[in-house]
Each structure stands twice: as C-alpha cells, then as structure tokens.
Chimera marker file (.cmm) of the C-alpha trace (Angstrom):
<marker_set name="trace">
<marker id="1" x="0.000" y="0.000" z="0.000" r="1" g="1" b="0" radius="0.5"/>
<marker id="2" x="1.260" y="3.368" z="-0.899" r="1" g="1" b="0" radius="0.5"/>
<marker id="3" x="2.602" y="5.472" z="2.098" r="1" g="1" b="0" radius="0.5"/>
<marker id="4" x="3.129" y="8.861" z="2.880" r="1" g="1" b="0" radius="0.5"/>
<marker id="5" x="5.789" y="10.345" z="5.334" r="1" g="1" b="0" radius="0.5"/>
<marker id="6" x="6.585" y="13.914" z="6.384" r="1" g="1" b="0" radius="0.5"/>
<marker id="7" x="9.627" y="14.332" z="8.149" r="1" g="1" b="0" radius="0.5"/>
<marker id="8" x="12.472" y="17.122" z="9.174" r="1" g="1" b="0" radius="0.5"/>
<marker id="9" x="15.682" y="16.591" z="7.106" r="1" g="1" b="0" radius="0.5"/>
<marker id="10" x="16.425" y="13.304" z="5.369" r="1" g="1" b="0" radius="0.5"/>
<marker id="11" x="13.839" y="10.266" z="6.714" r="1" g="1" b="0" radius="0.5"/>
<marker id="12" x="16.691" y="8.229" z="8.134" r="1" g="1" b="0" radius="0.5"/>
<marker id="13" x="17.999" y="11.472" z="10.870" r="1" g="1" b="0" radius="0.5"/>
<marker id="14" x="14.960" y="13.462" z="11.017" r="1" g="1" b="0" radius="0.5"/>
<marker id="15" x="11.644" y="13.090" z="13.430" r="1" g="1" b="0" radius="0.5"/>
<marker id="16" x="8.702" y="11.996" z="11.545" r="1" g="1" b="0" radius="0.5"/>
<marker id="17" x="5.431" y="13.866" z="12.022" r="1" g="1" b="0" radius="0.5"/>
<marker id="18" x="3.442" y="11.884" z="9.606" r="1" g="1" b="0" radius="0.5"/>
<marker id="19" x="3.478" y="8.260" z="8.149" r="1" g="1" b="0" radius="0.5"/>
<marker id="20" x="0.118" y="7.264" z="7.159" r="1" g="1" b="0" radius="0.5"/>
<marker id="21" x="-0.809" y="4.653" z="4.824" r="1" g="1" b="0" radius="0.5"/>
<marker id="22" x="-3.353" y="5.298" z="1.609" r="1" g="1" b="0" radius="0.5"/>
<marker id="23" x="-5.433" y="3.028" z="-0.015" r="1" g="1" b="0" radius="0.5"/>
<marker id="24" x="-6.478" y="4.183" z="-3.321" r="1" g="1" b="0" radius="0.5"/>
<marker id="25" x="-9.921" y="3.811" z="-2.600" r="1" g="1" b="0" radius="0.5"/>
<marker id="26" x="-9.944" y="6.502" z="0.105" r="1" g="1" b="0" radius="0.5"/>
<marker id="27" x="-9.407" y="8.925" z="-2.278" r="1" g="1" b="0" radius="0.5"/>
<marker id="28" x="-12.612" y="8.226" z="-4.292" r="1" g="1" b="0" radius="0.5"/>
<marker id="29" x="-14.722" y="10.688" z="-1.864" r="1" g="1" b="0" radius="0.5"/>
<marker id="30" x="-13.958" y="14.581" z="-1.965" r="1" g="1" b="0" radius="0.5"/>
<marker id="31" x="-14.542" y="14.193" z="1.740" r="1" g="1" b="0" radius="0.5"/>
<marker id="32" x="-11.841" y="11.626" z="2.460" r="1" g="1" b="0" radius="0.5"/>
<marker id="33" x="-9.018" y="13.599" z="-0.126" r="1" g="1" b="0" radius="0.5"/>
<marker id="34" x="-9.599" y="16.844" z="1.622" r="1" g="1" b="0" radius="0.5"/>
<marker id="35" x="-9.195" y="15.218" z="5.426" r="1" g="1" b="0" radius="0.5"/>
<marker id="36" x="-5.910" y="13.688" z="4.079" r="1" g="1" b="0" radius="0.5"/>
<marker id="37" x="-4.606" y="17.004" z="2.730" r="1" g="1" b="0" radius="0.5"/>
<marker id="38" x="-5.490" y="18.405" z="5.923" r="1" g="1" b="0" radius="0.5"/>
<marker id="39" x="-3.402" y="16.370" z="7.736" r="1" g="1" b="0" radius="0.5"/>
<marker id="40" x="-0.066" y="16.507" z="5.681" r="1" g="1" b="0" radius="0.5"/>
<marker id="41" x="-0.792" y="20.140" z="5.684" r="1" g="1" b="0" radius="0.5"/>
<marker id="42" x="-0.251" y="19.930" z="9.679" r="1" g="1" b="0" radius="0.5"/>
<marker id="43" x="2.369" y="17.448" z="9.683" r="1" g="1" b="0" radius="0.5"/>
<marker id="44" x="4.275" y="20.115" z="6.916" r="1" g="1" b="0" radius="0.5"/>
<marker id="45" x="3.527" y="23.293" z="8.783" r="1" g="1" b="0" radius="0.5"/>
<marker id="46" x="5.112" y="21.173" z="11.970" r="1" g="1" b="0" radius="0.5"/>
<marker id="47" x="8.003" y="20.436" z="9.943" r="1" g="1" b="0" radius="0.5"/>
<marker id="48" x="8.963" y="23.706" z="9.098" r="1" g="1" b="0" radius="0.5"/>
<marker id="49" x="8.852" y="24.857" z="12.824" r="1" g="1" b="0" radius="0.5"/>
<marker id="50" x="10.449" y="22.117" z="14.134" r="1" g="1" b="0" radius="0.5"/>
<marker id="51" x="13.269" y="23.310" z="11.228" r="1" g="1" b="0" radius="0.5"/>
<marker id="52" x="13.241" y="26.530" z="12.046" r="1" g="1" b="0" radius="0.5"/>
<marker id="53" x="14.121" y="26.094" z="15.721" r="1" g="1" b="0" radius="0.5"/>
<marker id="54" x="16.634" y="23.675" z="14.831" r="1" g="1" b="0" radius="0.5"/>
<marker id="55" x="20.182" y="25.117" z="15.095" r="1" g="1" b="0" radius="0.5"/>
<marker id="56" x="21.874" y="25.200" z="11.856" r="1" g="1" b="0" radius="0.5"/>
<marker id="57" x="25.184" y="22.908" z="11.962" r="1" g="1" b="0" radius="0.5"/>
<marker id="58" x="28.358" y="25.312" z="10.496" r="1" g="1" b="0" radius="0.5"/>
<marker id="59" x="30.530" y="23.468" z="7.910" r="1" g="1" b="0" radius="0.5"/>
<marker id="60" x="33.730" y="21.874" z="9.576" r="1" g="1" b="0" radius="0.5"/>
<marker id="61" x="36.712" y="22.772" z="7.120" r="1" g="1" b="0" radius="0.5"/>
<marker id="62" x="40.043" y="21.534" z="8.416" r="1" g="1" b="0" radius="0.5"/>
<marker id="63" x="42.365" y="23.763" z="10.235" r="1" g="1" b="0" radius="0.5"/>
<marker id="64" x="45.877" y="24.299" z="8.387" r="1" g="1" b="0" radius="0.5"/>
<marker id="65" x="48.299" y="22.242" z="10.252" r="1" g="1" b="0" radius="0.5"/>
<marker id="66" x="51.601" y="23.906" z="8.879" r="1" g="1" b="0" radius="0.5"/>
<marker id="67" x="52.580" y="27.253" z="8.351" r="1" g="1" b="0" radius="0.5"/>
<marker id="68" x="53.854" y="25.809" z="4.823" r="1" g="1" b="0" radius="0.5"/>
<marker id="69" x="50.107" y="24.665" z="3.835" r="1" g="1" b="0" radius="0.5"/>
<marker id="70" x="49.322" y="28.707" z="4.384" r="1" g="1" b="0" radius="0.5"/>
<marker id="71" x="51.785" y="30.152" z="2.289" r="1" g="1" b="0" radius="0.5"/>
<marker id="72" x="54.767" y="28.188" z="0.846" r="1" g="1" b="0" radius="0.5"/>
<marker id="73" x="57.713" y="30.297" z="1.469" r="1" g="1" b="0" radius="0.5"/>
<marker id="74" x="56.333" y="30.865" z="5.194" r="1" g="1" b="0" radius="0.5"/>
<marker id="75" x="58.061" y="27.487" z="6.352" r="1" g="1" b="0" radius="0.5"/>
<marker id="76" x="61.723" y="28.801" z="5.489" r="1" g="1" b="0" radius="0.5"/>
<marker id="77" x="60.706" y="31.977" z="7.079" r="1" g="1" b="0" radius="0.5"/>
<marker id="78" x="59.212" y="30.221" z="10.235" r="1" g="1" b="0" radius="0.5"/>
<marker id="79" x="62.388" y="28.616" z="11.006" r="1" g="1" b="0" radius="0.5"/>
<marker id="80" x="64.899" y="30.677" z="11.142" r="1" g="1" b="0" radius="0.5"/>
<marker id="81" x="66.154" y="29.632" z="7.245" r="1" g="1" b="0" radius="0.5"/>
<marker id="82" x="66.395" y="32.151" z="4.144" r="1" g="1" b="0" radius="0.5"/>
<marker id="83" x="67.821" y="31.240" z="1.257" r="1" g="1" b="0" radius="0.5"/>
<marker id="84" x="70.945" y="33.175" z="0.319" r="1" g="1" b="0" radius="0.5"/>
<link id1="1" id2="2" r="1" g="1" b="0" radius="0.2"/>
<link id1="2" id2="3" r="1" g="1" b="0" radius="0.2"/>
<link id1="3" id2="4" r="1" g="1" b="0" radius="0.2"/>
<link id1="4" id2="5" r="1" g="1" b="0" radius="0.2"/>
<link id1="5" id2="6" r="1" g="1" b="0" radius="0.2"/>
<link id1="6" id2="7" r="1" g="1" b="0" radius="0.2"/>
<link id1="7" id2="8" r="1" g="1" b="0" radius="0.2"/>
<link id1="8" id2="9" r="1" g="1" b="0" radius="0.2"/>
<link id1="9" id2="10" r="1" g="1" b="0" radius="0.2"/>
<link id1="10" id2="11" r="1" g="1" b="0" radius="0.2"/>
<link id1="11" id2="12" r="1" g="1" b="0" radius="0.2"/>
<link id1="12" id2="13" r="1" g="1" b="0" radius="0.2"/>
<link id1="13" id2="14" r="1" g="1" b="0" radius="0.2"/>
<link id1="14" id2="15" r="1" g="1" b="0" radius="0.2"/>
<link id1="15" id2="16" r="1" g="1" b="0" radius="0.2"/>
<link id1="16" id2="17" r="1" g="1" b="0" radius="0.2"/>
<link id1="17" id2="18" r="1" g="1" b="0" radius="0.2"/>
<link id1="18" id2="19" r="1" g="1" b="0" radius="0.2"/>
<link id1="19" id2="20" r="1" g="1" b="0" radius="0.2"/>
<link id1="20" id2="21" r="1" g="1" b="0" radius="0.2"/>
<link id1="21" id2="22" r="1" g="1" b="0" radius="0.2"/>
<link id1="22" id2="23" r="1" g="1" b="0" radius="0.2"/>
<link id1="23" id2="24" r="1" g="1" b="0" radius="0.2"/>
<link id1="24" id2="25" r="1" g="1" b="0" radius="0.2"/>
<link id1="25" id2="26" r="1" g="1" b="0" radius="0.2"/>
<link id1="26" id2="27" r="1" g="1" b="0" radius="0.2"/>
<link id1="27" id2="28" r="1" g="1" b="0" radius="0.2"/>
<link id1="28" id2="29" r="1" g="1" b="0" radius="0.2"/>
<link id1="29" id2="30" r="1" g="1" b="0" radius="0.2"/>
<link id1="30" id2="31" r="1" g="1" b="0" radius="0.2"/>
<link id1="31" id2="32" r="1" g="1" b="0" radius="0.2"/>
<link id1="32" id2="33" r="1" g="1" b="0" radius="0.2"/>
<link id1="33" id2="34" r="1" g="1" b="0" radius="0.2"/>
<link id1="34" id2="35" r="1" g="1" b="0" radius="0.2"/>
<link id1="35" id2="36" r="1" g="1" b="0" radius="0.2"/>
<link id1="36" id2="37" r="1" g="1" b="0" radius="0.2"/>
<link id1="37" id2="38" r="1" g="1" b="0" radius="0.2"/>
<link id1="38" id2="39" r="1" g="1" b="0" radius="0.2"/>
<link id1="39" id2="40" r="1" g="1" b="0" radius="0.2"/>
<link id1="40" id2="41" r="1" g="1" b="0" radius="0.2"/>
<link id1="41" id2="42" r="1" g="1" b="0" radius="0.2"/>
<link id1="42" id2="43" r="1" g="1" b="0" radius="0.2"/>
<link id1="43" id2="44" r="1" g="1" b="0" radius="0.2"/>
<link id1="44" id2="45" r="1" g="1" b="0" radius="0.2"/>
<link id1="45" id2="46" r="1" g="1" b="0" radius="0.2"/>
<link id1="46" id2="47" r="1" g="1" b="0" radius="0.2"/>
<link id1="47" id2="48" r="1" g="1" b="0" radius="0.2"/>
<link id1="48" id2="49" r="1" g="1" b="0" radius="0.2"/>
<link id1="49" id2="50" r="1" g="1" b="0" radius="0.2"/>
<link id1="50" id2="51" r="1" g="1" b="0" radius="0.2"/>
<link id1="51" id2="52" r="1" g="1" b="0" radius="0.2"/>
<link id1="52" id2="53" r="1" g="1" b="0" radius="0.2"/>
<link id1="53" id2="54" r="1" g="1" b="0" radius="0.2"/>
<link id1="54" id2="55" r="1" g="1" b="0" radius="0.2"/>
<link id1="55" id2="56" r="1" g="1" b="0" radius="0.2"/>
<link id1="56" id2="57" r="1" g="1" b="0" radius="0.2"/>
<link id1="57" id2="58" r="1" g="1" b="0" radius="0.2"/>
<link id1="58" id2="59" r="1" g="1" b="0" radius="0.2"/>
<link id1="59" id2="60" r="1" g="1" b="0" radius="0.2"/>
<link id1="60" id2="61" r="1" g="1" b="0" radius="0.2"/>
<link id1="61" id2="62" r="1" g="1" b="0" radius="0.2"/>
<link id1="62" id2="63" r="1" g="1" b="0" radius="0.2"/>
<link id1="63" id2="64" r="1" g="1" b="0" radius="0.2"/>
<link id1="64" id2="65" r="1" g="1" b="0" radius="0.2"/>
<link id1="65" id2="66" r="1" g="1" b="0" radius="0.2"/>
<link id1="66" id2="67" r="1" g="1" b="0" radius="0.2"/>
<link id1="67" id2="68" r="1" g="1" b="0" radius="0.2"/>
<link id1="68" id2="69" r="1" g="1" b="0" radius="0.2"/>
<link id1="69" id2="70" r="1" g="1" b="0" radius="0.2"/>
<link id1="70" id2="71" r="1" g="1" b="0" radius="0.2"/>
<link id1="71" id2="72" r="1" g="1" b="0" radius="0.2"/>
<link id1="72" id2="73" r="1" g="1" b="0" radius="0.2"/>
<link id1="73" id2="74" r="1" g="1" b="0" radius="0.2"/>
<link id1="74" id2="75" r="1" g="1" b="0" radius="0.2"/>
<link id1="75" id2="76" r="1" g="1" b="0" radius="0.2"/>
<link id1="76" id2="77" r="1" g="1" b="0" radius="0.2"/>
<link id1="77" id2="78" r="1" g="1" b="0" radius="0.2"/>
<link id1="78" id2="79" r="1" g="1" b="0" radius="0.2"/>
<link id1="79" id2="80" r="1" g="1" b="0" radius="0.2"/>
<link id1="80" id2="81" r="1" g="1" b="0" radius="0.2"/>
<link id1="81" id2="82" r="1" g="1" b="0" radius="0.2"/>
<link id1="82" id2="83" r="1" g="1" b="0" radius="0.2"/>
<link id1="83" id2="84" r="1" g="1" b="0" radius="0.2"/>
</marker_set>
C-alpha cells in the first residue's frame, strides 16, 4: 500500500510527524481527499517549525596544520632559514 511520510531533514535522521498509509480507494470521496490534505498540511507546517528552531550545523573545514600549507615560502621563514 502506498505510504506517505513527512519528516524534518532526510527520513533516516529526522523526526517523523506523519506516516500514514493510503489506499487508493480513500481517495474516491472529496470528503476523504480533503481530510488527508489536511493532515499533511499539519504534519508540513510542523516540519517547518520544528526546522526553524533547529540550530543550523556550520561546515567543519580543516584547520591548516603547517605554516607551509598557508603560504609556501612561510616554512623557510618560520624557522629561522632564508635562502641566500
């Protein structure tokens, strides 16, 4: 049977706020579509707070061991050694 799922982020690290099977038959009646719309409309507007009150992770870039990954002609420099 076809399924629906809301969730925050990807399915497999976010919370879900909806999973809710469908037969195709319940969506014969105008009644029956419009209470299913209703609820993925409330599981999406719960999404998007529950996203916006999430803090936002920054990027991790790796930190620059060596003066000489900086600037190349910084390592001579750094220790003591100029070319002559």
């Amino acid at each position: 049977m076809p399924e629906i799922l809301v969730t925050t982020g990807a399915p497999d690290e976010g919370s879900v706020l909806l999973r809710e099977r469908v037969a195709v038959g319940e969506l014969q009646s105008d009644g029956a579509c419009a209470r299913l719309v209703e609820r993925v409309g409330w599981a999406l507007l719960d999404a998007d707070e529950l996203e916006q009150q999430a803090p936002r992770p920054r990027p991790i870039r790796p930190a620059k061991r060596f003066a000489s990954e900086r600037d190349p002609g910084a390592s001579a420099e750094a220790g003591g050694l100029r070319a002559a």
